[in-house]
HTML snippet that shows the backbone in 3Dmol.js (N, CA, C, O; Angstrom):
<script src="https://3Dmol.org/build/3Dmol-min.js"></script>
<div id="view" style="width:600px;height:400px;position:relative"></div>
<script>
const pdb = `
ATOM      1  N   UNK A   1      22.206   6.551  14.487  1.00  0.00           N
ATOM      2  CA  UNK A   1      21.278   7.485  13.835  1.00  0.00           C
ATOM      3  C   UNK A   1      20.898   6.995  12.426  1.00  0.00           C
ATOM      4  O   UNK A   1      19.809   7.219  11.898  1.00  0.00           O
ATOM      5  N   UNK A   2      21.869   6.330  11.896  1.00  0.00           N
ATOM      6  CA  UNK A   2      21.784   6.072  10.583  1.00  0.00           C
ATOM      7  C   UNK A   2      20.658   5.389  10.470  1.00  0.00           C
ATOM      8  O   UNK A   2      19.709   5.837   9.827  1.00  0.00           O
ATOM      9  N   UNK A   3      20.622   3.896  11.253  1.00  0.00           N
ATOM     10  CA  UNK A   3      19.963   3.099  10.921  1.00  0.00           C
ATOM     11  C   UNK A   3      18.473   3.396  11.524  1.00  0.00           C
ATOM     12  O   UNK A   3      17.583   2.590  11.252  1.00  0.00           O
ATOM     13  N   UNK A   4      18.207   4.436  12.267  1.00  0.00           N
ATOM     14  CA  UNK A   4      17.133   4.386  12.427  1.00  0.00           C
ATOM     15  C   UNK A   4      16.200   5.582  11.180  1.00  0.00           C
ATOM     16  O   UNK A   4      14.970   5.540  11.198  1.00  0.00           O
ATOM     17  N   UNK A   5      16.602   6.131  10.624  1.00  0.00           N
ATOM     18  CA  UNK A   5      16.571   6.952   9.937  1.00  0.00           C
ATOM     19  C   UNK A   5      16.230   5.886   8.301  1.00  0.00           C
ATOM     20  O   UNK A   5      15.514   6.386   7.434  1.00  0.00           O
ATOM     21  N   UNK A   6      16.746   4.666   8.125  1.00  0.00           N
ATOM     22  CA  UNK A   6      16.683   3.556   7.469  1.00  0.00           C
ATOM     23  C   UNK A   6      14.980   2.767   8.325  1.00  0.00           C
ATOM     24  O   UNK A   6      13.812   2.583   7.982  1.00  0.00           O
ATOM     25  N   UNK A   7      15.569   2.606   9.163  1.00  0.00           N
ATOM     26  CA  UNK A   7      14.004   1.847   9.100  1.00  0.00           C
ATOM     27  C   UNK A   7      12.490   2.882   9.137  1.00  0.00           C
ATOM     28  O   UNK A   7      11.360   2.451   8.906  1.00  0.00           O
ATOM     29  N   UNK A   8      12.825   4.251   9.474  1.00  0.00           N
ATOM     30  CA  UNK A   8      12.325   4.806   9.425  1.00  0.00           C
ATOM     31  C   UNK A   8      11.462   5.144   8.492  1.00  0.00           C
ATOM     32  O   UNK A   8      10.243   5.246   8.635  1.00  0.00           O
ATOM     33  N   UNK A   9      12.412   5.415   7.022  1.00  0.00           N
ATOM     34  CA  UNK A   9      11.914   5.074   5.476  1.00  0.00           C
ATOM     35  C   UNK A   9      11.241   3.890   4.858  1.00  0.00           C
ATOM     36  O   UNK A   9      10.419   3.772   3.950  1.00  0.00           O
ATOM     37  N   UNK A  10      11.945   2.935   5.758  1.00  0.00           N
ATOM     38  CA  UNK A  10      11.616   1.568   5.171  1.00  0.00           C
ATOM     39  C   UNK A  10       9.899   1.253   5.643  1.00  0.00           C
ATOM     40  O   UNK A  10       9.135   0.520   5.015  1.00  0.00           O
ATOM     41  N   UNK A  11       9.622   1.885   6.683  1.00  0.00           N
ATOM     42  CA  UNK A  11       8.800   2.006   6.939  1.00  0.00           C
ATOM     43  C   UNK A  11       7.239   2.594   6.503  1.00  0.00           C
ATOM     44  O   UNK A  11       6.067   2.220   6.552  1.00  0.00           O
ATOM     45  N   UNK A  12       7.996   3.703   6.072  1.00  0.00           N
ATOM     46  CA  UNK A  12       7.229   4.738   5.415  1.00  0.00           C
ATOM     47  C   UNK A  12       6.401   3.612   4.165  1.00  0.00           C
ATOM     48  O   UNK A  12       5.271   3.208   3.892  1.00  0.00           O
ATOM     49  N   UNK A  13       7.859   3.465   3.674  1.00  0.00           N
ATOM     50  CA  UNK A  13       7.860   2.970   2.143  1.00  0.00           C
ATOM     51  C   UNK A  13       6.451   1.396   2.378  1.00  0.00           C
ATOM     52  O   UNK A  13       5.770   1.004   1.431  1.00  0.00           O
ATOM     53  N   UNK A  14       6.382   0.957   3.425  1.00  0.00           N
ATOM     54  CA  UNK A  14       5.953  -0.311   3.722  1.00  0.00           C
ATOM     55  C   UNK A  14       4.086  -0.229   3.766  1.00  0.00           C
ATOM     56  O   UNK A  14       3.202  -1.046   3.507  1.00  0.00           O
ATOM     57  N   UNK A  15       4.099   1.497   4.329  1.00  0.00           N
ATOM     58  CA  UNK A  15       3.275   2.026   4.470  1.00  0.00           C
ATOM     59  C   UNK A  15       2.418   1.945   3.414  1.00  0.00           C
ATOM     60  O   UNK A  15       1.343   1.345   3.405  1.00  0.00           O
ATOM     61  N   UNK A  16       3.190   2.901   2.034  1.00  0.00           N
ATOM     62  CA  UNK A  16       2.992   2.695   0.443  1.00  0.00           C
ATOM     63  C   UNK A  16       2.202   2.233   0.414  1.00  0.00           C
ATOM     64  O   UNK A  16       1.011   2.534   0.491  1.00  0.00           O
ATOM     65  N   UNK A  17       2.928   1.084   0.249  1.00  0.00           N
ATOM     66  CA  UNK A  17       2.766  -0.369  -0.447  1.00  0.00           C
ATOM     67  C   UNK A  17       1.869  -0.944   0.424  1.00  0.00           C
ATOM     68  O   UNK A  17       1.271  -1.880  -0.107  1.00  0.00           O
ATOM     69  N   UNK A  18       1.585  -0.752   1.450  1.00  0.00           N
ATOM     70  CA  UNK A  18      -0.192  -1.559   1.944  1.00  0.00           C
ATOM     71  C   UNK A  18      -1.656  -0.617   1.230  1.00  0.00           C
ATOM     72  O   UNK A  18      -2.696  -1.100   0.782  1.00  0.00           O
ATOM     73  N   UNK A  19      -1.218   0.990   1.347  1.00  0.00           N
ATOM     74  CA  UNK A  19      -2.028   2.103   0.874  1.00  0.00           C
ATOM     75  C   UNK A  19      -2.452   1.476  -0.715  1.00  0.00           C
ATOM     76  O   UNK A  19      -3.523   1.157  -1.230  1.00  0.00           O
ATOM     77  N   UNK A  20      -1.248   1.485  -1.109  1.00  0.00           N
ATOM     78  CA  UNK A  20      -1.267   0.845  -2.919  1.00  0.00           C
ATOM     79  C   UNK A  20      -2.139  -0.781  -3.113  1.00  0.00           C
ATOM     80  O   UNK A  20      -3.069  -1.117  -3.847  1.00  0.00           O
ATOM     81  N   UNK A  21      -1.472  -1.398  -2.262  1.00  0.00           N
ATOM     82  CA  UNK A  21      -2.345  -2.386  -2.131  1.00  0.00           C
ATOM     83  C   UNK A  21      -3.944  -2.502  -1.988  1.00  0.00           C
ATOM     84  O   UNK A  21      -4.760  -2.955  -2.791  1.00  0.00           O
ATOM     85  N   UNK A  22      -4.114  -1.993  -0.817  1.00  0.00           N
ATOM     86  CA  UNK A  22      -5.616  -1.629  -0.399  1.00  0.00           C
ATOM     87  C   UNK A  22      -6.414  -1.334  -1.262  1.00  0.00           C
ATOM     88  O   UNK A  22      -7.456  -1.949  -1.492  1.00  0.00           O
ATOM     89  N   UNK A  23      -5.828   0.099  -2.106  1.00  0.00           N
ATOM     90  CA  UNK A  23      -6.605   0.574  -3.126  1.00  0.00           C
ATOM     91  C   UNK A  23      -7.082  -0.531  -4.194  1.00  0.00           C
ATOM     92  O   UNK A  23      -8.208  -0.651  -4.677  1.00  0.00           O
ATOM     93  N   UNK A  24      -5.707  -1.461  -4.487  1.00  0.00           N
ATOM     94  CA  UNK A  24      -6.234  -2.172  -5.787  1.00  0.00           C
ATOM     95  C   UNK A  24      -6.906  -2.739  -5.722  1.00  0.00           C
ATOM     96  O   UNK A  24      -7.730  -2.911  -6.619  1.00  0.00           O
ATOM     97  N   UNK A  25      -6.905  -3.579  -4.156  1.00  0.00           N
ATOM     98  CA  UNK A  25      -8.198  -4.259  -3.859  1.00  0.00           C
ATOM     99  C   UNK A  25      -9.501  -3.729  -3.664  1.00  0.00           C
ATOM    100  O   UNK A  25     -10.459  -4.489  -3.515  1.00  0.00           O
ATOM    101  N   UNK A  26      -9.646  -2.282  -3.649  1.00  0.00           N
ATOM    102  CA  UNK A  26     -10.400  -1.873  -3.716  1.00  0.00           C
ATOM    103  C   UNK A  26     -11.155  -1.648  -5.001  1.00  0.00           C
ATOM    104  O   UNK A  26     -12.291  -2.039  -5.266  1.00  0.00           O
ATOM    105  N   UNK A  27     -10.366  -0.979  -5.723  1.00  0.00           N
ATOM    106  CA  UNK A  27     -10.652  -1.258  -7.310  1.00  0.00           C
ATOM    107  C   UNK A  27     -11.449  -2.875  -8.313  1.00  0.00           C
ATOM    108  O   UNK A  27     -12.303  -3.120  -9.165  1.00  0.00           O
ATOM    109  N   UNK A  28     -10.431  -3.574  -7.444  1.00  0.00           N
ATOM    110  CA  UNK A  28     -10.672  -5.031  -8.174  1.00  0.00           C
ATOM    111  C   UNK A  28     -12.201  -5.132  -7.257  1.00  0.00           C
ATOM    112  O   UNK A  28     -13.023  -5.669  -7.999  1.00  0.00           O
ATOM    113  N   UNK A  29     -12.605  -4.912  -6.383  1.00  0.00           N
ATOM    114  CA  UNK A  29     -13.925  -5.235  -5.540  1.00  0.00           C
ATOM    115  C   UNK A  29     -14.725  -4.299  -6.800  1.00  0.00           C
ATOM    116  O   UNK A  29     -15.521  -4.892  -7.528  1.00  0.00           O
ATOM    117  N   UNK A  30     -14.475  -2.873  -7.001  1.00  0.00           N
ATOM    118  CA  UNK A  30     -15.456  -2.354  -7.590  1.00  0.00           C
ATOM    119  C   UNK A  30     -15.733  -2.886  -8.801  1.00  0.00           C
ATOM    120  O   UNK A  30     -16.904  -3.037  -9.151  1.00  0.00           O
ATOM    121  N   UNK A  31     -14.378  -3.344  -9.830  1.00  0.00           N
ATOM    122  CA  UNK A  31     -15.008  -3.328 -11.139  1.00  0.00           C
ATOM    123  C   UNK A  31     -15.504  -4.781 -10.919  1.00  0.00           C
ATOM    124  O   UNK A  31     -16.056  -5.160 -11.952  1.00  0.00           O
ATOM    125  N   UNK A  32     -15.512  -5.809  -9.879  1.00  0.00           N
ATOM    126  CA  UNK A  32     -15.957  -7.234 -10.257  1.00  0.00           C
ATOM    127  C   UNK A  32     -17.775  -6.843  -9.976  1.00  0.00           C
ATOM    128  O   UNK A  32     -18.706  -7.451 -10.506  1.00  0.00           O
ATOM    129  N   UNK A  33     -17.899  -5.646  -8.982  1.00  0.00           N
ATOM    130  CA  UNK A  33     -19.275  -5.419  -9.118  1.00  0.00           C
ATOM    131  C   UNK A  33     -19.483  -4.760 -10.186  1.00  0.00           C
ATOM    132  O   UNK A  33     -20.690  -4.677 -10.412  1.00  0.00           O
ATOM    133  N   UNK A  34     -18.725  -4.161 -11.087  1.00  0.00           N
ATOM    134  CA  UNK A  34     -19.038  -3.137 -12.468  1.00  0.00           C
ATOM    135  C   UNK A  34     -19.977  -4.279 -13.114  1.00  0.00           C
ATOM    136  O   UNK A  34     -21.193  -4.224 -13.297  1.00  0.00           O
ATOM    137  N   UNK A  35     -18.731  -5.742 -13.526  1.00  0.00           N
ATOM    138  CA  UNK A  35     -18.473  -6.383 -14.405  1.00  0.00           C
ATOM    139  C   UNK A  35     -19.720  -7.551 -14.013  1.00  0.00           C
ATOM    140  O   UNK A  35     -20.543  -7.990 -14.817  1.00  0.00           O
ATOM    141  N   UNK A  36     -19.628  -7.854 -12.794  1.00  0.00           N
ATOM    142  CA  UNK A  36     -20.803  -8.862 -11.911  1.00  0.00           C
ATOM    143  C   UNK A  36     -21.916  -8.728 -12.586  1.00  0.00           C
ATOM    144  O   UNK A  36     -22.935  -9.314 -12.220  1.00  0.00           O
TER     145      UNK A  36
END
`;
const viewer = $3Dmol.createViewer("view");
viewer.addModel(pdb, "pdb");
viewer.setStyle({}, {cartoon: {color: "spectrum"}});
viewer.zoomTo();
viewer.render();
</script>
């Protein structure tokens, strides 16, 4: 139980961190057209 309950989070957490990612790249796309 334990460990699935571990990847479970780890998962989540992996989730984050593509969401977080995405965005910045999203960001960095907008301001290079701000700045373009």
């Amino acid at each position: 139980m334990k460990t699935i309950t571990k990847t479970v989070k780890k998962s989540q957490y992996l989730r984050k961190e593509a969401k977080q990612r995405m965005s910045l790249k999203l960001h960095m796309k907008n301001s290079y057209r701000y700045f373009g």
